[in-house]
PDB file with SEQRES, HELIX, SHEET and CRYST1 records, atoms N, CA, C and O in Angstrom:
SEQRES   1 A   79  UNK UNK UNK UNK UNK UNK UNK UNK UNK UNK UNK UNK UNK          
SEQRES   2 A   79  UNK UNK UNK UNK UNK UNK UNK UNK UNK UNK UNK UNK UNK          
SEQRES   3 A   79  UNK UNK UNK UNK UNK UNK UNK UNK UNK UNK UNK UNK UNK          
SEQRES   4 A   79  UNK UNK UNK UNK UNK UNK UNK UNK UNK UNK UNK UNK UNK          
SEQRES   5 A   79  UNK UNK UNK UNK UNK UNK UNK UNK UNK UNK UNK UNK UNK          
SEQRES   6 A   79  UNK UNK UNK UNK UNK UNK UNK UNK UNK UNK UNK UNK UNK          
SEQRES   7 A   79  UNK                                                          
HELIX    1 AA1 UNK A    2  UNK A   28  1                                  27    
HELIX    2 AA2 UNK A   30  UNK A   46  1                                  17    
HELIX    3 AA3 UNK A   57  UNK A   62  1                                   6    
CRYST1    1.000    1.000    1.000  90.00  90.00  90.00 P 1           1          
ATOM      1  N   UNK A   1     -59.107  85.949 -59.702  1.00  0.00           N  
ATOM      2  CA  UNK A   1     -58.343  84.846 -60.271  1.00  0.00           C  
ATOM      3  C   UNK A   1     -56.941  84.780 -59.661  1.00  0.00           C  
ATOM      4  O   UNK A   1     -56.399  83.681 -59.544  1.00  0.00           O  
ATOM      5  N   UNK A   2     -56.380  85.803 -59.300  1.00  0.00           N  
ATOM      6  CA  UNK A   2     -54.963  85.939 -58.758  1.00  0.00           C  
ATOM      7  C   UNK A   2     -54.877  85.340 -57.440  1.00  0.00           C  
ATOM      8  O   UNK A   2     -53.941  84.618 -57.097  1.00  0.00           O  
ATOM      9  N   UNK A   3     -56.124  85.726 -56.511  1.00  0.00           N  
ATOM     10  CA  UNK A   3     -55.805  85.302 -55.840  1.00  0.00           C  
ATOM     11  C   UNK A   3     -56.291  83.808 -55.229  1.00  0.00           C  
ATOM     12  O   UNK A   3     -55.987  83.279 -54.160  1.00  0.00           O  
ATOM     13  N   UNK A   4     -57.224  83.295 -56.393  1.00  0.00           N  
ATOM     14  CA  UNK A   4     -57.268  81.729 -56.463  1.00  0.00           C  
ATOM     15  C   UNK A   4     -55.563  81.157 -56.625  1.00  0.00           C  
ATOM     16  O   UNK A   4     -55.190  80.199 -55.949  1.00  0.00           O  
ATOM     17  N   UNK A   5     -54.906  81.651 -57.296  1.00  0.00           N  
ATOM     18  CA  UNK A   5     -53.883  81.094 -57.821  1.00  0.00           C  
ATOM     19  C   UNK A   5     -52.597  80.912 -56.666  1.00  0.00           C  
ATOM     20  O   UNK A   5     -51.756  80.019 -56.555  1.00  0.00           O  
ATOM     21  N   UNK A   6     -52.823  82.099 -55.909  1.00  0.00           N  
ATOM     22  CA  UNK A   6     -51.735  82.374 -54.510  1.00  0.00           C  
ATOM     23  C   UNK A   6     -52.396  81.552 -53.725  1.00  0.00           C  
ATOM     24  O   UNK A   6     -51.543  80.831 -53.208  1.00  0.00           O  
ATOM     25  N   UNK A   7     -53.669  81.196 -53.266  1.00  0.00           N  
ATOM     26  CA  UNK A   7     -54.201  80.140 -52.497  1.00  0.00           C  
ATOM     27  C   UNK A   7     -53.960  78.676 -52.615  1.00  0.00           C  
ATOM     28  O   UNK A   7     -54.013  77.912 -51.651  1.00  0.00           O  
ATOM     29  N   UNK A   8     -53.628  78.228 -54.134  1.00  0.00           N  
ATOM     30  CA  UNK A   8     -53.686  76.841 -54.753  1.00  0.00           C  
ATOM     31  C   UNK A   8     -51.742  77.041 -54.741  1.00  0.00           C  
ATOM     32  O   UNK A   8     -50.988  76.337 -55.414  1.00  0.00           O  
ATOM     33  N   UNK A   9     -51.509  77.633 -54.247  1.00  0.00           N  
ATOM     34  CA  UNK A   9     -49.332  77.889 -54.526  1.00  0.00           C  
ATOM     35  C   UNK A   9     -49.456  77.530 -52.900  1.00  0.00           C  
ATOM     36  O   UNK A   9     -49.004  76.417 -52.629  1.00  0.00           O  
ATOM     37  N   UNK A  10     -49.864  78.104 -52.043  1.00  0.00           N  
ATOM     38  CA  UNK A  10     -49.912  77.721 -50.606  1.00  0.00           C  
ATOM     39  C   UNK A  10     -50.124  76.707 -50.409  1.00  0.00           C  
ATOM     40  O   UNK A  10     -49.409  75.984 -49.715  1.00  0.00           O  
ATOM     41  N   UNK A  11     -51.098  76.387 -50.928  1.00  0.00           N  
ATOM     42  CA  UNK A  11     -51.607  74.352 -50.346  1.00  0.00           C  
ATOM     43  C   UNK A  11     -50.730  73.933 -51.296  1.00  0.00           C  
ATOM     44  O   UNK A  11     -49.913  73.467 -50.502  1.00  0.00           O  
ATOM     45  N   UNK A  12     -50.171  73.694 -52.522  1.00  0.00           N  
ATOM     46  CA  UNK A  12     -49.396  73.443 -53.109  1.00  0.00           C  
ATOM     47  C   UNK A  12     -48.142  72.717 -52.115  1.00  0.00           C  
ATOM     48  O   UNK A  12     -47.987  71.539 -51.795  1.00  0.00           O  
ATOM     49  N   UNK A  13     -47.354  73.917 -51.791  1.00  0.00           N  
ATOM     50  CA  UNK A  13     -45.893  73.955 -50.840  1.00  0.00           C  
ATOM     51  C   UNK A  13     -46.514  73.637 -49.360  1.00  0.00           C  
ATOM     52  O   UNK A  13     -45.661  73.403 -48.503  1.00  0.00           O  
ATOM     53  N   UNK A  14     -47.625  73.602 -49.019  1.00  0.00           N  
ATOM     54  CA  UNK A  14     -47.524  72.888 -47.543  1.00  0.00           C  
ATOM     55  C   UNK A  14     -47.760  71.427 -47.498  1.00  0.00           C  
ATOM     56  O   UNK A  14     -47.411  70.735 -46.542  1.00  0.00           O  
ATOM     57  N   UNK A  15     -48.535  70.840 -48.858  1.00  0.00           N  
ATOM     58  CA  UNK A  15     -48.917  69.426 -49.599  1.00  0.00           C  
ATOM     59  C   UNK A  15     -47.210  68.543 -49.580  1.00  0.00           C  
ATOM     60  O   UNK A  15     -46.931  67.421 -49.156  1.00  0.00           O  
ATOM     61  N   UNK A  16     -46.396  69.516 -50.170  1.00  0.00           N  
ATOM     62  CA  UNK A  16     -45.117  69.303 -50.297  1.00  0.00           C  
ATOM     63  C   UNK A  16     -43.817  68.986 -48.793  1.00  0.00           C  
ATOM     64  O   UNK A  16     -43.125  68.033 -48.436  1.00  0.00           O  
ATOM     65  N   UNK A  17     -44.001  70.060 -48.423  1.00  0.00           N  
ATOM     66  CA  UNK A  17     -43.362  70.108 -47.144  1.00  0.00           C  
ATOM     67  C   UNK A  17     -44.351  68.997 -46.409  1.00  0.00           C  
ATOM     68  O   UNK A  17     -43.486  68.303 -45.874  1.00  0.00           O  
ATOM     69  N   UNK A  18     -45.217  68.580 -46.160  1.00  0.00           N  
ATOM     70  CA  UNK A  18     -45.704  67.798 -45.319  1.00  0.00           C  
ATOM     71  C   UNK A  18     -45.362  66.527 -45.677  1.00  0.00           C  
ATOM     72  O   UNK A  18     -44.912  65.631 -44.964  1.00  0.00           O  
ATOM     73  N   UNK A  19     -45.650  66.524 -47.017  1.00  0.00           N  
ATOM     74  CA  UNK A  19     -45.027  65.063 -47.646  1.00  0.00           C  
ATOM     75  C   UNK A  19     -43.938  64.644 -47.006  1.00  0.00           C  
ATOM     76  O   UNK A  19     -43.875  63.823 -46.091  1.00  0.00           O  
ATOM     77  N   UNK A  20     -43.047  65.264 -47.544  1.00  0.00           N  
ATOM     78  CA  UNK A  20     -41.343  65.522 -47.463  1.00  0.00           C  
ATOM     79  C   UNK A  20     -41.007  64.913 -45.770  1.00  0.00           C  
ATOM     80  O   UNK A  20     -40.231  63.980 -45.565  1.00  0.00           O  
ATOM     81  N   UNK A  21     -41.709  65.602 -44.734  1.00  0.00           N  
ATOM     82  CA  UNK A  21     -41.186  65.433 -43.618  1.00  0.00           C  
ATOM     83  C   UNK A  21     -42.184  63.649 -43.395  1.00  0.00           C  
ATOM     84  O   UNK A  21     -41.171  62.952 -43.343  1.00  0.00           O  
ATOM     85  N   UNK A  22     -43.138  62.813 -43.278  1.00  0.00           N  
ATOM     86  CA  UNK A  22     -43.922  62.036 -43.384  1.00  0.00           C  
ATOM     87  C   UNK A  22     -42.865  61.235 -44.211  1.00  0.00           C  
ATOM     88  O   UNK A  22     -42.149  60.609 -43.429  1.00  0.00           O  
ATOM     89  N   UNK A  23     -42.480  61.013 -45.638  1.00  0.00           N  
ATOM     90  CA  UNK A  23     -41.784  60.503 -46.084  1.00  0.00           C  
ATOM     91  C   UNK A  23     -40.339  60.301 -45.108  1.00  0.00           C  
ATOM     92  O   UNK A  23     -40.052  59.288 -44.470  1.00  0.00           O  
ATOM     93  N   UNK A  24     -39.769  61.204 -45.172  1.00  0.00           N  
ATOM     94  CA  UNK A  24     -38.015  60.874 -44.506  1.00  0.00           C  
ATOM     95  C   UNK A  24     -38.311  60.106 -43.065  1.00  0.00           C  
ATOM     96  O   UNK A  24     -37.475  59.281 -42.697  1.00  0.00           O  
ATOM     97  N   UNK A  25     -39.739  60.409 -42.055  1.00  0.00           N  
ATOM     98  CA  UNK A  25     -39.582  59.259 -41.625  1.00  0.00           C  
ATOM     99  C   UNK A  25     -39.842  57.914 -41.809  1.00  0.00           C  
ATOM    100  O   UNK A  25     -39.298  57.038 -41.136  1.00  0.00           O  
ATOM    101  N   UNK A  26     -40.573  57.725 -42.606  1.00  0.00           N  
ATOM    102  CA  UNK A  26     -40.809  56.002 -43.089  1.00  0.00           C  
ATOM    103  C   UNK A  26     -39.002  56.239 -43.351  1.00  0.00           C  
ATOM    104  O   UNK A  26     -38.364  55.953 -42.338  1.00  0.00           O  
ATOM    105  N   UNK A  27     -38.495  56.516 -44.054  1.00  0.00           N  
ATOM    106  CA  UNK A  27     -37.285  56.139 -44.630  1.00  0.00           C  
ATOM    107  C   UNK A  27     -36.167  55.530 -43.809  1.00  0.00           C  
ATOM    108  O   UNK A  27     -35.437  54.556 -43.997  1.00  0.00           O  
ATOM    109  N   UNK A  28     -36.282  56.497 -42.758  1.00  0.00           N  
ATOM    110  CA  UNK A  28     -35.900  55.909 -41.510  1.00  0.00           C  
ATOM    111  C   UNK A  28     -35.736  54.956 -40.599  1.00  0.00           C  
ATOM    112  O   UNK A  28     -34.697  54.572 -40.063  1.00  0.00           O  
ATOM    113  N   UNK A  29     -37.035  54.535 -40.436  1.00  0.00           N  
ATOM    114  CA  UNK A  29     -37.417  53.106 -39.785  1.00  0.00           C  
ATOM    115  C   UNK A  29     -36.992  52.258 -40.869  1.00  0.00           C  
ATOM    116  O   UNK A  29     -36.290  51.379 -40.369  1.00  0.00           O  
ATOM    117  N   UNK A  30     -37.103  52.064 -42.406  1.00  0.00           N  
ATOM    118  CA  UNK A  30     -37.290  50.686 -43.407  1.00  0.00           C  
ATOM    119  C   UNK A  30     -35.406  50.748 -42.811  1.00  0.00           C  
ATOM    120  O   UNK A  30     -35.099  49.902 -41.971  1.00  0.00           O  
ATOM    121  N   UNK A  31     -34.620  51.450 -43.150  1.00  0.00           N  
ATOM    122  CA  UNK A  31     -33.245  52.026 -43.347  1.00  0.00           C  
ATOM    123  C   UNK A  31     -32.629  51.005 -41.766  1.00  0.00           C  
ATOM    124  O   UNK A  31     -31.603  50.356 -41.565  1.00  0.00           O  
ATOM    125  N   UNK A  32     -33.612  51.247 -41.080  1.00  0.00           N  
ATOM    126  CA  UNK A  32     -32.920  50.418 -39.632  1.00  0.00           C  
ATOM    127  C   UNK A  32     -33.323  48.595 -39.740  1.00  0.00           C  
ATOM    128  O   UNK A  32     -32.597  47.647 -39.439  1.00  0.00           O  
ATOM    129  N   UNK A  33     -34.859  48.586 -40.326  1.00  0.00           N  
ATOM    130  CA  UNK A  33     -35.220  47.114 -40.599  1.00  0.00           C  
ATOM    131  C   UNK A  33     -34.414  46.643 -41.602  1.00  0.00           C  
ATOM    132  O   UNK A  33     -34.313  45.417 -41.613  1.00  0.00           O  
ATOM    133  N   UNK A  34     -33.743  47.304 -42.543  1.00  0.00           N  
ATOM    134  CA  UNK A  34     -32.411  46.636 -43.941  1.00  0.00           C  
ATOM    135  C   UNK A  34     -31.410  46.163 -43.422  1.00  0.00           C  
ATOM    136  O   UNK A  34     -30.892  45.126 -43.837  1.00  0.00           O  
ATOM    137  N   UNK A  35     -30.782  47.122 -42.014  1.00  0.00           N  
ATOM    138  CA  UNK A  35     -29.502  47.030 -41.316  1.00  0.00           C  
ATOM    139  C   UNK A  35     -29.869  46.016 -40.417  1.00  0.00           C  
ATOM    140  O   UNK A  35     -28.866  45.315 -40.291  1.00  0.00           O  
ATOM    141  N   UNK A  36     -30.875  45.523 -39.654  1.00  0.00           N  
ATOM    142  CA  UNK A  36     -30.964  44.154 -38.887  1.00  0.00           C  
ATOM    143  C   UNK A  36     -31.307  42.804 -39.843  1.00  0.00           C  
ATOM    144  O   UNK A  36     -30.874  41.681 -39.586  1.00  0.00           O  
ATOM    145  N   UNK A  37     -32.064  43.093 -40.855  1.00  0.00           N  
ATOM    146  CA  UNK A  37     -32.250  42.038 -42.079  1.00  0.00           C  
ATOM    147  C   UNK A  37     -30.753  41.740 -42.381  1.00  0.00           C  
ATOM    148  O   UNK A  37     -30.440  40.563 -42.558  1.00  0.00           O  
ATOM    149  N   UNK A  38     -30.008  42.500 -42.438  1.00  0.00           N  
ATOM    150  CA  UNK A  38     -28.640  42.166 -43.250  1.00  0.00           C  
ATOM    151  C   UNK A  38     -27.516  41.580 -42.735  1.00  0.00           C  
ATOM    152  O   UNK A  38     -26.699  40.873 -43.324  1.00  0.00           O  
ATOM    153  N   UNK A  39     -27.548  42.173 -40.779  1.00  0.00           N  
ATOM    154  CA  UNK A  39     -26.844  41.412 -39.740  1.00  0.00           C  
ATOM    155  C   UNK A  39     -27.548  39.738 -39.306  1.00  0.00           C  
ATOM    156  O   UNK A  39     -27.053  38.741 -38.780  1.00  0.00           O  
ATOM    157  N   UNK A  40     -28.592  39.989 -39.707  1.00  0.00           N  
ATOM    158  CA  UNK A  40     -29.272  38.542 -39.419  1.00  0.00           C  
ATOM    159  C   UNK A  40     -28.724  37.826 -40.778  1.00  0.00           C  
ATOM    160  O   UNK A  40     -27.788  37.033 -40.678  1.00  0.00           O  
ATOM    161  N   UNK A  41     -29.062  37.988 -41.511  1.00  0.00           N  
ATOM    162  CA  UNK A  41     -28.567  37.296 -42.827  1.00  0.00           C  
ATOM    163  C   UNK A  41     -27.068  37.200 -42.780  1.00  0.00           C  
ATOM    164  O   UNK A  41     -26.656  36.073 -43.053  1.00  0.00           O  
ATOM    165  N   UNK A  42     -26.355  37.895 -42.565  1.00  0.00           N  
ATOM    166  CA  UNK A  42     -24.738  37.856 -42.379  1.00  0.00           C  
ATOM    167  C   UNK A  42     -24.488  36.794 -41.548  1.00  0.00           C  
ATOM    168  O   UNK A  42     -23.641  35.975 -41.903  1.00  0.00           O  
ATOM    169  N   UNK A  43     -25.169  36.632 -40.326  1.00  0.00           N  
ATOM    170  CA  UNK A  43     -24.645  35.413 -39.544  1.00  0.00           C  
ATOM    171  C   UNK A  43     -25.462  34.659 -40.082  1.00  0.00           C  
ATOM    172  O   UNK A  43     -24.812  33.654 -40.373  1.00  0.00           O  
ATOM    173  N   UNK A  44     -26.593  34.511 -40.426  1.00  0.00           N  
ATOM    174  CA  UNK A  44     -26.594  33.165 -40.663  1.00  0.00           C  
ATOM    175  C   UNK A  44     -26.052  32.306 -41.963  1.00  0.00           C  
ATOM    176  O   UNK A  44     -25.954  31.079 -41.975  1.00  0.00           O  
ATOM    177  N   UNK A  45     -25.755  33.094 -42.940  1.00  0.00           N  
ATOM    178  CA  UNK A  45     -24.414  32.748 -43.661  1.00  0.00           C  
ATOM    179  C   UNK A  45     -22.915  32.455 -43.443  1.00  0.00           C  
ATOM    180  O   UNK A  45     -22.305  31.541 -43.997  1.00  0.00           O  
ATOM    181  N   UNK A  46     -22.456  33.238 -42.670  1.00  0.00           N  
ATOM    182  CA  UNK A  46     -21.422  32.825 -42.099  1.00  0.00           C  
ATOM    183  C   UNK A  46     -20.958  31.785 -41.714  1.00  0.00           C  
ATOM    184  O   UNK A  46     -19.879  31.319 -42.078  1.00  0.00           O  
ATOM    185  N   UNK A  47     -22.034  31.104 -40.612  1.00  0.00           N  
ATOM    186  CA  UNK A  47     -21.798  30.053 -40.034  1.00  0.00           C  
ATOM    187  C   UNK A  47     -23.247  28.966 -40.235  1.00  0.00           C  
ATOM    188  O   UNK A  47     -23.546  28.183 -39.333  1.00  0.00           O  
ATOM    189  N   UNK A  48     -23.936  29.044 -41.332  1.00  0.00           N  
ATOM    190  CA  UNK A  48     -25.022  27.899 -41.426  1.00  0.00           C  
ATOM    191  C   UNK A  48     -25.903  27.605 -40.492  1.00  0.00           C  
ATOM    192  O   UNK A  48     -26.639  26.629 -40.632  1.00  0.00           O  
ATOM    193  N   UNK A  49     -25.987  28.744 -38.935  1.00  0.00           N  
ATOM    194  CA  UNK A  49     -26.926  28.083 -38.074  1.00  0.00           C  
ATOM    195  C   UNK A  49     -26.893  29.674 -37.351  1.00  0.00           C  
ATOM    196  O   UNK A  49     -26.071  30.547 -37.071  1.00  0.00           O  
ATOM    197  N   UNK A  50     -28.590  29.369 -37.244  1.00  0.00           N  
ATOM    198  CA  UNK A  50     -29.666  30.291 -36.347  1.00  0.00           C  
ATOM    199  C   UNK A  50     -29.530  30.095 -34.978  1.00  0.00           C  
ATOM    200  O   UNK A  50     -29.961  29.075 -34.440  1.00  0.00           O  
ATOM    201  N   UNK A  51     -28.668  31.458 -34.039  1.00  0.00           N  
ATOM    202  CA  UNK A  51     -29.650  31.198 -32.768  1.00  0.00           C  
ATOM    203  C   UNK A  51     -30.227  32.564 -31.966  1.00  0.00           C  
ATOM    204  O   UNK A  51     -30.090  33.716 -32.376  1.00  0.00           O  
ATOM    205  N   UNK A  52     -30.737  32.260 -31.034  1.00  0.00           N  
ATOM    206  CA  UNK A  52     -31.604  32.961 -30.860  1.00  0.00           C  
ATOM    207  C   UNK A  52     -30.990  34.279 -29.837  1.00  0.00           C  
ATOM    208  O   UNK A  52     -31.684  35.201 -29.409  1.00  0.00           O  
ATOM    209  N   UNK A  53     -29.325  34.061 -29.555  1.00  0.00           N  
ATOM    210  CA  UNK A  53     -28.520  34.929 -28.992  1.00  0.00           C  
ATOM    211  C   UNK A  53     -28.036  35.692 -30.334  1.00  0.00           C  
ATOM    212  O   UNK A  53     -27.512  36.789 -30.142  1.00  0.00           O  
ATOM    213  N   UNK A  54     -28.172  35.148 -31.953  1.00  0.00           N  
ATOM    214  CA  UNK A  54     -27.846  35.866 -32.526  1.00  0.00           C  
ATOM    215  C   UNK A  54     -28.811  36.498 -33.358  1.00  0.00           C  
ATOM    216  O   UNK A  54     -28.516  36.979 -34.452  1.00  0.00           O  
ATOM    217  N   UNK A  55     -30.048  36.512 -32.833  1.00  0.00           N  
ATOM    218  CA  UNK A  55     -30.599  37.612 -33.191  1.00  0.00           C  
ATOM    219  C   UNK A  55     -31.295  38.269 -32.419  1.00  0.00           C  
ATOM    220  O   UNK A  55     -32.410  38.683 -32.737  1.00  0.00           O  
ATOM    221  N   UNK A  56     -30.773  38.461 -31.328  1.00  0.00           N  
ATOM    222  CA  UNK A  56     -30.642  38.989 -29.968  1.00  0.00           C  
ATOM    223  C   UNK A  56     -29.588  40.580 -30.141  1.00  0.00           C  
ATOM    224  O   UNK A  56     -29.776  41.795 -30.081  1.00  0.00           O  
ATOM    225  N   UNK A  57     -28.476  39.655 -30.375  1.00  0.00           N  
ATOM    226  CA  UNK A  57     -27.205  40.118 -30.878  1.00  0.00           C  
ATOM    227  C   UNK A  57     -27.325  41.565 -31.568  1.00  0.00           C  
ATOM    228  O   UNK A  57     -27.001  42.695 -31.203  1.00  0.00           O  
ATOM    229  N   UNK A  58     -28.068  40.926 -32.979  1.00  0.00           N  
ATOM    230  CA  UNK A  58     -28.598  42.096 -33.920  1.00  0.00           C  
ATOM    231  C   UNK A  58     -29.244  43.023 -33.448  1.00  0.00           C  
ATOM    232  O   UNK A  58     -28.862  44.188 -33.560  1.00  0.00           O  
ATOM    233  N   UNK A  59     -30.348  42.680 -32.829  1.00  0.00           N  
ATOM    234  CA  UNK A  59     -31.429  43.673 -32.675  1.00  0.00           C  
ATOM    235  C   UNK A  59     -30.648  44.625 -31.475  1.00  0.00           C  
ATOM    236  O   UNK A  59     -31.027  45.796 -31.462  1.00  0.00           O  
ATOM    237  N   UNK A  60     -29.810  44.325 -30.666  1.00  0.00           N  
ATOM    238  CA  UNK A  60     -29.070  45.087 -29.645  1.00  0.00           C  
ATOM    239  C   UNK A  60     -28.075  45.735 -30.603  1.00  0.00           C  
ATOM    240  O   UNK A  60     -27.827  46.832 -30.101  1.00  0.00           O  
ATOM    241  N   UNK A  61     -27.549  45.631 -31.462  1.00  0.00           N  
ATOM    242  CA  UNK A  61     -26.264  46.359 -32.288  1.00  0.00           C  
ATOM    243  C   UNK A  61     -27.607  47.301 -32.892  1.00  0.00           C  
ATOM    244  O   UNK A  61     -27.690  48.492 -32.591  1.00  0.00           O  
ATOM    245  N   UNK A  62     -28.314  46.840 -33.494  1.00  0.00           N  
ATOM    246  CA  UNK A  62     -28.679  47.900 -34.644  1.00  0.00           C  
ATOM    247  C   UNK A  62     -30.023  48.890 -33.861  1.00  0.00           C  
ATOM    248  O   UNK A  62     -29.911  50.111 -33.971  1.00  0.00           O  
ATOM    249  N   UNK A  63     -31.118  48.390 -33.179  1.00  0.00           N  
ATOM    250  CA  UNK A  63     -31.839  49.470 -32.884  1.00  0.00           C  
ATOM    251  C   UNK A  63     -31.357  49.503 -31.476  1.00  0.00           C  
ATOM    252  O   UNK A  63     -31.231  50.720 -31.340  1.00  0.00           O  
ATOM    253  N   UNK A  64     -31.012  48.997 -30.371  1.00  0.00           N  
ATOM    254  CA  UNK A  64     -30.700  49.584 -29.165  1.00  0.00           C  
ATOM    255  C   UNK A  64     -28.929  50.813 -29.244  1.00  0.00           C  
ATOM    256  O   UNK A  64     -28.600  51.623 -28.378  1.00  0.00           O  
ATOM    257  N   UNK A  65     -28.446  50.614 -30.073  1.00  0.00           N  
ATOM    258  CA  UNK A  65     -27.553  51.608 -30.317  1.00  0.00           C  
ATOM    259  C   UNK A  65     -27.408  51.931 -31.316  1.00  0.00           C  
ATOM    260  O   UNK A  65     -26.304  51.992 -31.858  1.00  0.00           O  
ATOM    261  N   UNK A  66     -28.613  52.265 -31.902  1.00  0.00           N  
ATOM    262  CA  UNK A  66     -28.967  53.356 -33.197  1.00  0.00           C  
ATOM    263  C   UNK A  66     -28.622  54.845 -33.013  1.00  0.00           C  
ATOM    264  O   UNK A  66     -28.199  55.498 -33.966  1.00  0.00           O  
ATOM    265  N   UNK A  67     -28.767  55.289 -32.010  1.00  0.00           N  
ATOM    266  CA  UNK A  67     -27.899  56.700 -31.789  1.00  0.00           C  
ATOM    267  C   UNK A  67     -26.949  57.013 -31.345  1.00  0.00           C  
ATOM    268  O   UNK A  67     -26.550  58.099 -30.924  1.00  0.00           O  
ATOM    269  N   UNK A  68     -26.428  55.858 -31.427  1.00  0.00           N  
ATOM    270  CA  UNK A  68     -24.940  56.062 -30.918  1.00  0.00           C  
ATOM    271  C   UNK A  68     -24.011  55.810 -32.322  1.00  0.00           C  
ATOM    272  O   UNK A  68     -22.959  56.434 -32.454  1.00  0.00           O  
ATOM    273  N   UNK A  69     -24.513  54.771 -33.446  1.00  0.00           N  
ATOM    274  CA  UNK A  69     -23.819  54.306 -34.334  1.00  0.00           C  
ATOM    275  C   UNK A  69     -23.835  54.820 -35.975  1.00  0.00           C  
ATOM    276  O   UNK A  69     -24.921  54.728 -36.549  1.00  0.00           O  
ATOM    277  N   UNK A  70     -23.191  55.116 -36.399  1.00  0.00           N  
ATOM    278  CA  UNK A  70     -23.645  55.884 -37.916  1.00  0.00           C  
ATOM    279  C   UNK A  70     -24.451  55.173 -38.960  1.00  0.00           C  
ATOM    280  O   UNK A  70     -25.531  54.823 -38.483  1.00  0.00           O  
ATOM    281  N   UNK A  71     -24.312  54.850 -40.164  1.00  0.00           N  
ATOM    282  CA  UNK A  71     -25.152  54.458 -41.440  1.00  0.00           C  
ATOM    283  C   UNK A  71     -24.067  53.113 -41.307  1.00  0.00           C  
ATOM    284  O   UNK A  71     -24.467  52.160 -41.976  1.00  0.00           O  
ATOM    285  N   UNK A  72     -23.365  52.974 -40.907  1.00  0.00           N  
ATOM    286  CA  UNK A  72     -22.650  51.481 -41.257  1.00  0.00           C  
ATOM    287  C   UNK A  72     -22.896  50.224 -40.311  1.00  0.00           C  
ATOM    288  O   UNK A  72     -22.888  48.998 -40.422  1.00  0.00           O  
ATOM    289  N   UNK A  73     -23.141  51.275 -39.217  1.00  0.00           N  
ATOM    290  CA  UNK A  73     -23.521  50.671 -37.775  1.00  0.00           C  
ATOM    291  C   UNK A  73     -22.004  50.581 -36.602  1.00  0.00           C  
ATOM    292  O   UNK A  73     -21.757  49.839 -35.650  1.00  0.00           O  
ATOM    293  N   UNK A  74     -21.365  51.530 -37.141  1.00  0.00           N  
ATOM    294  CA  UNK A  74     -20.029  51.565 -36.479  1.00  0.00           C  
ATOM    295  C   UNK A  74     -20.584  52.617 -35.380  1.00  0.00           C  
ATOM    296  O   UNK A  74     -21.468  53.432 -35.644  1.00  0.00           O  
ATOM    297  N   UNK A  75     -19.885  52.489 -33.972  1.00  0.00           N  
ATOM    298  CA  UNK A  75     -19.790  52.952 -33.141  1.00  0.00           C  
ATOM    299  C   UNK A  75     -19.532  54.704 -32.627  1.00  0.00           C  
ATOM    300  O   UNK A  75     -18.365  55.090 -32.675  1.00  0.00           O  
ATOM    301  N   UNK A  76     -20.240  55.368 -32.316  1.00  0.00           N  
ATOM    302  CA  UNK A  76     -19.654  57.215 -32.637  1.00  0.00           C  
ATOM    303  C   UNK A  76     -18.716  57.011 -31.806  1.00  0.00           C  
ATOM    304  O   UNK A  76     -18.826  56.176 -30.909  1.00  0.00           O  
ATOM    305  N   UNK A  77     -17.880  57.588 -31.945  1.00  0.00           N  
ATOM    306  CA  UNK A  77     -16.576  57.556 -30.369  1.00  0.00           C  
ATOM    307  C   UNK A  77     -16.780  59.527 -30.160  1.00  0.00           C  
ATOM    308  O   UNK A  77     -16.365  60.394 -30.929  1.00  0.00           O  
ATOM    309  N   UNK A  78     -17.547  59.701 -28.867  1.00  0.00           N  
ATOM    310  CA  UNK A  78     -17.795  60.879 -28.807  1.00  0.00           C  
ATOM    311  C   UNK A  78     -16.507  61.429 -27.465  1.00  0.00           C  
ATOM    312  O   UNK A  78     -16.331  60.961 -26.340  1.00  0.00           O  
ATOM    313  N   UNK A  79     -15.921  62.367 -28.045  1.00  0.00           N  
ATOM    314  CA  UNK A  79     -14.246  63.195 -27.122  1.00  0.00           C  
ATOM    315  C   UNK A  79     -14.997  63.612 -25.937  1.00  0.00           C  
ATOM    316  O   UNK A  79     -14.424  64.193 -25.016  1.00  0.00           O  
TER     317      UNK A  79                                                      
END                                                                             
């Protein structure tokens, strides 16, 4: 019985840890599609009109310099 119980604690915490890592990346990707949803929506509020340089615009700010830019989408300035 004991050691049913240490077997079902193992799959337990690897059920977990596997989750965990599987989860944080979806989180990731939705987290970058919110930040171009929100620059697209920003201009086109701003100024009442869609074009197609400005969502050009976006998609170059937010996923082509995604590792360069933090959670706000500001620029790293690396020394």
């Amino acid at each position: 019985m004991n050691r049913i119980l240490k077997d079902g604690m193992v799959i337990a915490i690897g059920l977990l840890v596997v989750t965990s890592i599987v989860q944080s990346l979806f989180v990731s990707n939705a987290y970058a599609l919110t930040r171009y949803f929100n620059c697209v929506t920003r201009i086109a509020n701003g100024n009442d009109t869609m074009s197609l340089e400005n969502v050009k615009g976006c998609y170059y700010k937010v996923f082509q310099g995604a590792r360069d830019a933090d959670a706000d989408g500001h620029k790293i300035k690396i020394k």
